[in-house]
C-alpha positions as a LaTeX table, in Angstrom:
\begin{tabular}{lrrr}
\hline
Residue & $x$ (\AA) & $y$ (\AA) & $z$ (\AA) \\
\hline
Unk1 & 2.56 & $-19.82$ & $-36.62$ \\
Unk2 & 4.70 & $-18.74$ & $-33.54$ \\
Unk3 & 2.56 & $-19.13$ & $-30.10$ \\
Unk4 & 3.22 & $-15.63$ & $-29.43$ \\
Unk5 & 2.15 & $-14.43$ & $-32.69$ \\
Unk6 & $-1.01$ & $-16.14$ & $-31.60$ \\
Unk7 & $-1.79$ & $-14.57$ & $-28.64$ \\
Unk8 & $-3.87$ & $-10.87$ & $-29.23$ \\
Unk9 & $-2.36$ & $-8.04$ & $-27.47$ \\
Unk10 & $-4.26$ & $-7.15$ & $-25.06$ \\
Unk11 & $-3.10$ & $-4.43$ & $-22.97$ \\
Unk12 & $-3.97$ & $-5.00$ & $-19.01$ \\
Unk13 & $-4.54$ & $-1.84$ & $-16.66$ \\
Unk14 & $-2.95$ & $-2.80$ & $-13.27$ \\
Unk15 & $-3.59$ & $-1.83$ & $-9.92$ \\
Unk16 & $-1.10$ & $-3.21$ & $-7.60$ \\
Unk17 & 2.58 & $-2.04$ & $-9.58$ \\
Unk18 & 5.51 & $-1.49$ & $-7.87$ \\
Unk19 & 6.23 & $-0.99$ & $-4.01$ \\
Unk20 & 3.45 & $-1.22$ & $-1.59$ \\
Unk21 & 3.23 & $-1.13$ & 2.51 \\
Unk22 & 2.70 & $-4.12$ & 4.53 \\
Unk23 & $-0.06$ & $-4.40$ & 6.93 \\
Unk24 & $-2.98$ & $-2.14$ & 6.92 \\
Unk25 & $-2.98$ & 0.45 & 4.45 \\
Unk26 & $-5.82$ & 1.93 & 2.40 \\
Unk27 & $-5.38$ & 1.66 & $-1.85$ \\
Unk28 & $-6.30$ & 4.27 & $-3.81$ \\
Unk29 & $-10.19$ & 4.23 & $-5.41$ \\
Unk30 & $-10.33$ & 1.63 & $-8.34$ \\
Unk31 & $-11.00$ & 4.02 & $-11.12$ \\
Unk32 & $-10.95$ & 1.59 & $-13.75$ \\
Unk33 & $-13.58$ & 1.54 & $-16.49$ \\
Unk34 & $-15.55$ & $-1.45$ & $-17.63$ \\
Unk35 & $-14.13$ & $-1.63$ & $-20.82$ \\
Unk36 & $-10.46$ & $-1.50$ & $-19.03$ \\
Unk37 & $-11.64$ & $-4.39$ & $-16.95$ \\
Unk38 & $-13.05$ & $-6.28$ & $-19.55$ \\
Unk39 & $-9.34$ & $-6.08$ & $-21.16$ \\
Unk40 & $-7.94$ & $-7.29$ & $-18.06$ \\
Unk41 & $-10.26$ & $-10.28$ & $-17.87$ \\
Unk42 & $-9.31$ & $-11.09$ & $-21.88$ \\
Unk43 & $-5.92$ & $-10.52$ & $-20.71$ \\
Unk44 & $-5.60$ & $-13.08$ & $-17.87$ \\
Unk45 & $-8.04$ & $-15.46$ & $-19.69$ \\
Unk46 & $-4.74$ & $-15.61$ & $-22.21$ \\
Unk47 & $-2.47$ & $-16.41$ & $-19.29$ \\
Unk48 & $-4.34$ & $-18.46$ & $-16.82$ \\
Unk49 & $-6.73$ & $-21.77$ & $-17.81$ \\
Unk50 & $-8.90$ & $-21.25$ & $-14.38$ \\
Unk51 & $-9.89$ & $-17.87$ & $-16.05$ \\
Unk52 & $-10.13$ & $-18.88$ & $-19.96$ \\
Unk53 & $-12.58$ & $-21.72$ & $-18.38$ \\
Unk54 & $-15.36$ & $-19.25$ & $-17.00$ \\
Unk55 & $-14.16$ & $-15.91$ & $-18.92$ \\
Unk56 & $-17.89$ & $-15.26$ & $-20.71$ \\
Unk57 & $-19.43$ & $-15.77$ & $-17.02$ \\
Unk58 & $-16.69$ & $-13.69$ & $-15.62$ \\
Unk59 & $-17.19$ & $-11.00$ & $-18.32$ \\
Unk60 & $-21.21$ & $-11.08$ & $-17.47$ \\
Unk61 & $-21.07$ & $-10.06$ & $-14.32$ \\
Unk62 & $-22.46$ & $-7.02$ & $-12.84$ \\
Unk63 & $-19.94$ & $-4.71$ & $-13.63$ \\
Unk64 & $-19.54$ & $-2.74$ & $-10.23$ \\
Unk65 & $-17.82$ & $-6.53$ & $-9.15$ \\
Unk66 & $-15.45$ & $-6.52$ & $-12.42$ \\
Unk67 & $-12.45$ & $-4.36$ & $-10.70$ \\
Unk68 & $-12.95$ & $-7.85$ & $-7.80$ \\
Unk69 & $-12.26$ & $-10.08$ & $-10.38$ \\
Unk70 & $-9.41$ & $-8.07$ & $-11.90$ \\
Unk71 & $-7.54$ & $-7.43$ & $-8.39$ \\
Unk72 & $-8.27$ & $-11.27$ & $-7.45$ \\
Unk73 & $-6.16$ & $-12.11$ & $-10.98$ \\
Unk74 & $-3.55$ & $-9.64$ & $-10.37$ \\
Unk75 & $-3.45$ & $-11.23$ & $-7.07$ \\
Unk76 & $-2.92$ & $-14.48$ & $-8.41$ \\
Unk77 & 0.05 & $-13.58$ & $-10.84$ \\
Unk78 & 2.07 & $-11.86$ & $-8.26$ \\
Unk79 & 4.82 & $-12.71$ & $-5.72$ \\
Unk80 & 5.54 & $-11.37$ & $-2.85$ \\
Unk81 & 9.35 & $-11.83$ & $-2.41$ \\
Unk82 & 9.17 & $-12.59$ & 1.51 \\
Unk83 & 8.96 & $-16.35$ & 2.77 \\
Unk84 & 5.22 & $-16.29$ & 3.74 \\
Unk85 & 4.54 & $-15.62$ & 0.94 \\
Unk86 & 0.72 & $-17.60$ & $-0.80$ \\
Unk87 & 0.24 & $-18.55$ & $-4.55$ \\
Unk88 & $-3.66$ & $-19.26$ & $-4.32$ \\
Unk89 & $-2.88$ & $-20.45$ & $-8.24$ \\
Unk90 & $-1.21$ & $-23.66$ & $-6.56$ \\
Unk91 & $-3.22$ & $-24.13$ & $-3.00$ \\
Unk92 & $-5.89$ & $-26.84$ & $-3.98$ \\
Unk93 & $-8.92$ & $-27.38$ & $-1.79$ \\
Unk94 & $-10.05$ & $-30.75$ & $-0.33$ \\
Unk95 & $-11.75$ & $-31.47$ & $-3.62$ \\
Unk96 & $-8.54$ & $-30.85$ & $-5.21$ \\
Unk97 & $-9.43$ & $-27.58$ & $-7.46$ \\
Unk98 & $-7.36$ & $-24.72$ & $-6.92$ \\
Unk99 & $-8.33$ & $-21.93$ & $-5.00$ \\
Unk100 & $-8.28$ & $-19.60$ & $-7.55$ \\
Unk101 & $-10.19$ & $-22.26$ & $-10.17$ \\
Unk102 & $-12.81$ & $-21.82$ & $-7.46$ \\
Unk103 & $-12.82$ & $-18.22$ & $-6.90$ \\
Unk104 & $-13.29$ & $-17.84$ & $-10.87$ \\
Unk105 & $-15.88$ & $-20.30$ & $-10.85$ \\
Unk106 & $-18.00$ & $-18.41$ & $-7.56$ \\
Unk107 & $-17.34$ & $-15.51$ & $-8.53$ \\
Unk108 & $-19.90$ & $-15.03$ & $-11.02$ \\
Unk109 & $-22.54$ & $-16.84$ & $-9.19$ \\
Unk110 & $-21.97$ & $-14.91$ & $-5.78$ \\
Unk111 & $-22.18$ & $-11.82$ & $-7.94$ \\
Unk112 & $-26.09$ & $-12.69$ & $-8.30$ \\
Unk113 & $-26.51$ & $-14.41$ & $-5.06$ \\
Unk114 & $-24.02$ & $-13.48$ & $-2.55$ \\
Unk115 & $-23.31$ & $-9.31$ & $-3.32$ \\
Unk116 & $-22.32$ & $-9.10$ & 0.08 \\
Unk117 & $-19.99$ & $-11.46$ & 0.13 \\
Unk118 & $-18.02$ & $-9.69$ & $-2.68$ \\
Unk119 & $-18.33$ & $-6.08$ & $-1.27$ \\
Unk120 & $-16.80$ & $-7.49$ & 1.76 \\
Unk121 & $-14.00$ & $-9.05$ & $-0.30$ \\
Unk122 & $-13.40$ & $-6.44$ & $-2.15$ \\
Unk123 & $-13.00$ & $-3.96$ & 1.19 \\
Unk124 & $-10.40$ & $-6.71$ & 2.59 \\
Unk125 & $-8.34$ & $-6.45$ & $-0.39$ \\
Unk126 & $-8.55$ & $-2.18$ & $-0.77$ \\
Unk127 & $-7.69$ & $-1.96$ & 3.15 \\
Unk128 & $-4.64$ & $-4.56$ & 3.73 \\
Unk129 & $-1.86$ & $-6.03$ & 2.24 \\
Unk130 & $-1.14$ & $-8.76$ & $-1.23$ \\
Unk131 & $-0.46$ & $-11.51$ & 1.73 \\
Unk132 & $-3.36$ & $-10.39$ & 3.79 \\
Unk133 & $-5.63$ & $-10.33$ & 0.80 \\
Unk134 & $-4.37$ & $-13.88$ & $-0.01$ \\
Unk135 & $-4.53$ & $-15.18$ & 3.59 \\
Unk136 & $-8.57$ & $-13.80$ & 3.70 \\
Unk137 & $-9.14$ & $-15.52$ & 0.20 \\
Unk138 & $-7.57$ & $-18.60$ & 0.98 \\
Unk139 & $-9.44$ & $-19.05$ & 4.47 \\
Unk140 & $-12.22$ & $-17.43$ & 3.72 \\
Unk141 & $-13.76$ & $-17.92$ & 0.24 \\
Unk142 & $-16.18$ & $-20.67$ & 0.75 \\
Unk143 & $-18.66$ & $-17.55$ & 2.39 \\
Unk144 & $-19.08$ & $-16.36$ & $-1.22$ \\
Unk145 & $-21.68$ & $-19.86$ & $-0.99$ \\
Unk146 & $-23.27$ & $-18.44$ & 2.42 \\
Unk147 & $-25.89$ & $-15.66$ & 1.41 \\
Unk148 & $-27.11$ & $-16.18$ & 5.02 \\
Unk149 & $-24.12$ & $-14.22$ & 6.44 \\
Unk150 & $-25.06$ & $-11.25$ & 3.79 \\
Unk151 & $-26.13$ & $-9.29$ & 7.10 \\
Unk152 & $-23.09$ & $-9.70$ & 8.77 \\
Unk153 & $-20.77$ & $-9.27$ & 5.90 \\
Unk154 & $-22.74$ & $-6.15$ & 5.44 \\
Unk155 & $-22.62$ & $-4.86$ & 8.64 \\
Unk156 & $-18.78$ & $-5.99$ & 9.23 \\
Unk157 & $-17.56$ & $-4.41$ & 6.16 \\
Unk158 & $-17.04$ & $-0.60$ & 7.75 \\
Unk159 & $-14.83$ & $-2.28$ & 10.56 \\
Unk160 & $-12.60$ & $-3.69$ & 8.11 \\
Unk161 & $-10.13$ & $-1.34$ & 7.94 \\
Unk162 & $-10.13$ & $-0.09$ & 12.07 \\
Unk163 & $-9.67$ & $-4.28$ & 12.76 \\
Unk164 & $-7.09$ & $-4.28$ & 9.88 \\
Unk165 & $-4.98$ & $-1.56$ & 11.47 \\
Unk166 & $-5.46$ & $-3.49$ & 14.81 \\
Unk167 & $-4.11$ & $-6.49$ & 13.77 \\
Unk168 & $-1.89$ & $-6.12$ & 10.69 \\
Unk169 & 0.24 & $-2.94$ & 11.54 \\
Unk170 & 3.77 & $-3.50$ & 13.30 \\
Unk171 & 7.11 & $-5.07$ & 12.60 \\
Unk172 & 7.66 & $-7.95$ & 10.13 \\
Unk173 & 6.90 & $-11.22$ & 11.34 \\
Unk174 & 7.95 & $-14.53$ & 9.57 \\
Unk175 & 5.06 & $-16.28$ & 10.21 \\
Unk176 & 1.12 & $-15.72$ & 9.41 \\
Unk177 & 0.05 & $-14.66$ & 13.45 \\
Unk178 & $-0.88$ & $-11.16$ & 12.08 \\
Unk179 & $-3.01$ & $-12.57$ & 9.17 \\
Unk180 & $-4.56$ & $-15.10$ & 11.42 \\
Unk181 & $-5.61$ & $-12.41$ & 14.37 \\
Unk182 & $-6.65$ & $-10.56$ & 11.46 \\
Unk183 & $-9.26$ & $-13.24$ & 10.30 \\
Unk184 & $-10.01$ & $-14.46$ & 14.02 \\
Unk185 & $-11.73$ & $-10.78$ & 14.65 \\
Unk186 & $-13.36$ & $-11.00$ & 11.28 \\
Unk187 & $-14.44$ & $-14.74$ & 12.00 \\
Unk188 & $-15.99$ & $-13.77$ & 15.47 \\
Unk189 & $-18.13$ & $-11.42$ & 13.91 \\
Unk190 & $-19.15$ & $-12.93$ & 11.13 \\
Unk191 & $-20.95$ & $-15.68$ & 12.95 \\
Unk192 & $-24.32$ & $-17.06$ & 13.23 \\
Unk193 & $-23.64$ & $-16.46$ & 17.16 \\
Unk194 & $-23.51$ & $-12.76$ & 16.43 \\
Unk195 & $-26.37$ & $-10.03$ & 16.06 \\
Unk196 & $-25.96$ & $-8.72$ & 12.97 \\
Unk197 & $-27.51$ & $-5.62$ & 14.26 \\
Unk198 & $-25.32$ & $-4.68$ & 17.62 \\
Unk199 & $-22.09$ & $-4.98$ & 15.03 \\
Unk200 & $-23.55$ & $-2.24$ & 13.32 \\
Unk201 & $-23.51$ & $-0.48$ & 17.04 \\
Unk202 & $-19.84$ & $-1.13$ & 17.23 \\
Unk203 & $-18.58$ & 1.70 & 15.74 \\
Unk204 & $-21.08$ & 3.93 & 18.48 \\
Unk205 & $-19.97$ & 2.15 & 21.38 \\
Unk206 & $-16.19$ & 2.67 & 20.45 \\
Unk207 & $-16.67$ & 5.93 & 19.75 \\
Unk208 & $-18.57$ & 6.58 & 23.26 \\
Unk209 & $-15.91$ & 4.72 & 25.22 \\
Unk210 & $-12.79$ & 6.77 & 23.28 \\
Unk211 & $-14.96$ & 10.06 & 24.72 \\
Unk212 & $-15.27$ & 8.47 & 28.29 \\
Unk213 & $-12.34$ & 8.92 & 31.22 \\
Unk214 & $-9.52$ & 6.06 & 31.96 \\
Unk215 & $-8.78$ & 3.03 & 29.80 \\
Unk216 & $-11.43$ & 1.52 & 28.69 \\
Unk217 & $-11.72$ & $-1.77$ & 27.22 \\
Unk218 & $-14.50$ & $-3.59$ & 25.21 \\
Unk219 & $-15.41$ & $-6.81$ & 25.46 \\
Unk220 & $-16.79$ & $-7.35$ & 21.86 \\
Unk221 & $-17.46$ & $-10.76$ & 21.79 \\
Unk222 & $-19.64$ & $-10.42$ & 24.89 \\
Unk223 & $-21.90$ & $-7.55$ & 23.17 \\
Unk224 & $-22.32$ & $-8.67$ & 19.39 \\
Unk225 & $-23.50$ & $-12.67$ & 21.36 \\
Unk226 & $-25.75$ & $-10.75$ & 24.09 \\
Unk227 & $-29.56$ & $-11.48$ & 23.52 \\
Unk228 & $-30.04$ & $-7.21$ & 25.55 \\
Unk229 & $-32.88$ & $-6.15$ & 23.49 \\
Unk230 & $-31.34$ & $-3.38$ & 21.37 \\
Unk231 & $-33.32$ & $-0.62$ & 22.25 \\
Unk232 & $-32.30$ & $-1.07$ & 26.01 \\
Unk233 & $-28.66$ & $-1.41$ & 24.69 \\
Unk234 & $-29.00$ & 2.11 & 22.67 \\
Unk235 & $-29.97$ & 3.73 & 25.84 \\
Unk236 & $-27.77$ & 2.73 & 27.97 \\
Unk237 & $-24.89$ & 3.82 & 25.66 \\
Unk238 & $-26.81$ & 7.11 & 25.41 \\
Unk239 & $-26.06$ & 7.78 & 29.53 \\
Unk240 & $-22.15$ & 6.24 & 29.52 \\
Unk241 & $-20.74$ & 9.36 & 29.69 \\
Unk242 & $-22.71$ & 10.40 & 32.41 \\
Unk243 & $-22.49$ & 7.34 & 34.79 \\
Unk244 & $-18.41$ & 6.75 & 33.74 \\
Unk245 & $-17.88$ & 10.68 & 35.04 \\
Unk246 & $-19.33$ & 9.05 & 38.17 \\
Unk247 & $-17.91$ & 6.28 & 38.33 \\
Unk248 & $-14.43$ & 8.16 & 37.34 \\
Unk249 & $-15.00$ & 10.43 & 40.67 \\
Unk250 & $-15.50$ & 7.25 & 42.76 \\
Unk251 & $-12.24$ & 6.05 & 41.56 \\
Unk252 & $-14.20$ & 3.02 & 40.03 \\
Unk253 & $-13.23$ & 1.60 & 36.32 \\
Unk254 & $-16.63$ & 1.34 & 34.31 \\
Unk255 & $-17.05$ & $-1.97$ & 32.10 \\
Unk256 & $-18.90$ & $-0.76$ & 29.45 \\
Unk257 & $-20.30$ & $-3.59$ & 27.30 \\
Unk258 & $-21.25$ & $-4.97$ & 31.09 \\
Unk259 & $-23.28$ & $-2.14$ & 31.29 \\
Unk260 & $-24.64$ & $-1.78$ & 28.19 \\
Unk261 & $-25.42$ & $-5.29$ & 28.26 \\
Unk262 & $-27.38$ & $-5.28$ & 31.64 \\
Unk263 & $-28.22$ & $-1.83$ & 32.94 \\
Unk264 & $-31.86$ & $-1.43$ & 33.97 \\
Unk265 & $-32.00$ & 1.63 & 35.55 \\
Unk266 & $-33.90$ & 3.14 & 32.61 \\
Unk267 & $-36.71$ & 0.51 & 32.87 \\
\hline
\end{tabular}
């Protein structure tokens, strides 16, 4: 019997065809079904041993984490014809299994343990680039085995795509530096050293200081590491506007996470 005769057509439902921006760009919604899914896991299973290997855990999964799987594959089996370009099917870990061997093998377990961690991947992948997804997957898949940072995965996840379009947009470059400031502002956040709870504010505070006179620039790292109790924090940002008019009419620049971080004027 001819090997190809062997193989059952199965008929894959891609999302990544044909031309797509580099940097930061947002994909359409994933409006795959299950069953599609499941035909995309059948028909990489055919193609690839690190998926054949763990297909019925694969296939098991919840199935709101299926489209992951399938994008992670598709991932996998394309090229990007530029000379950075990452083939996680070939990058082996210290223990010597490929990246993607591993991803198929946490996948299913993370799906019950780690959620978090697979939401989060999953927003990487729908808000940048193939060699941005594959630069985050390749340095950053052993947190699918940290349910401890499910807080900060959780709370990171809407800031994906504003620190995507901060880091990834721009000219060509032949090297990784985008992909790596990309993943040094996700790393900083996601960090035991970080409040889980003031990145959630992040999104306020930038919003306050955009409203605010002059240039204005925030010192994250200072704010989500401060120990400012949070309901002190939430008030100060409350009066910014008021006290950078002032200090706008004074001719003085306001530091805002400063402020945030140790105004006690309200108490």
């Amino acid at each position: 019997m001819s090997l190809f005769n062997s193989l059952v057509n199965h008929t894959p439902t891609f999302r990544f065809g044909g031309f797509q921006p580099m940097g930061a760009f947002t994909k359409n919604v994933d409006k795959r079904t299950t069953e599609q899914l499941l035909e995309n896991i059948e028909y990489f299973a055919e193609r690839n041993p690190e998926v054949a290997k763990f297909k019925n855990e694969l296939k098991s999964m919840n199935p709101k984490h299926l489209g992951l799987v399938s994008d992670i594959c598709e991932l996998a089996n394309k090229a990007e014809m530029m000379p950075q370009s990452i083939n996680i099917k070939e990058l082996r870990l210290k223990d010597g299994k490929t990246l993607f061997g591993y991803l198929m093998e946490q996948l299913p377990k993370a799906s019950k343990n780690n959620p978090n961690a697979l939401a989060f991947t999953q927003e990487v992948i729908n808000q940048t680039d193939s060699t941005a997804s594959k630069y985050f997957l390749a340095d950053f898949a052993k947190i699918m085995e940290v349910p401890e940072a499910s807080k900060h995965l959780a709370t990171t996840k809407p800031l994906v795509k504003d620190i995507a379009e901060q880091t990834l947009n721009g000219g060509y470059l032949v090297d990784f530096a985008k992909e790596k400031n990309f993943m040094n502002f996700i790393k900083f956040l996601i960090n035991p050293n970080s409040n889980p709870e003031k990145i959630a504010m992040i999104n306020k505070l930038a919003k306050v200081a955009d409203e605010v006179p002059g240039e204005n620039i925030l010192y994250l790292d200072d704010f989500v590491k401060s120990n400012t109790p949070l309901k002190q924090v939430e008030e100060n940002i409350e009066v910014i506007p008021n006290v950078a008019k002032m200090f706008a009419k004074e001719g003085k620049t306001l530091n805002i996470v400063d402020f945030v971080n140790n105004n006690t004027n309200l108490y």
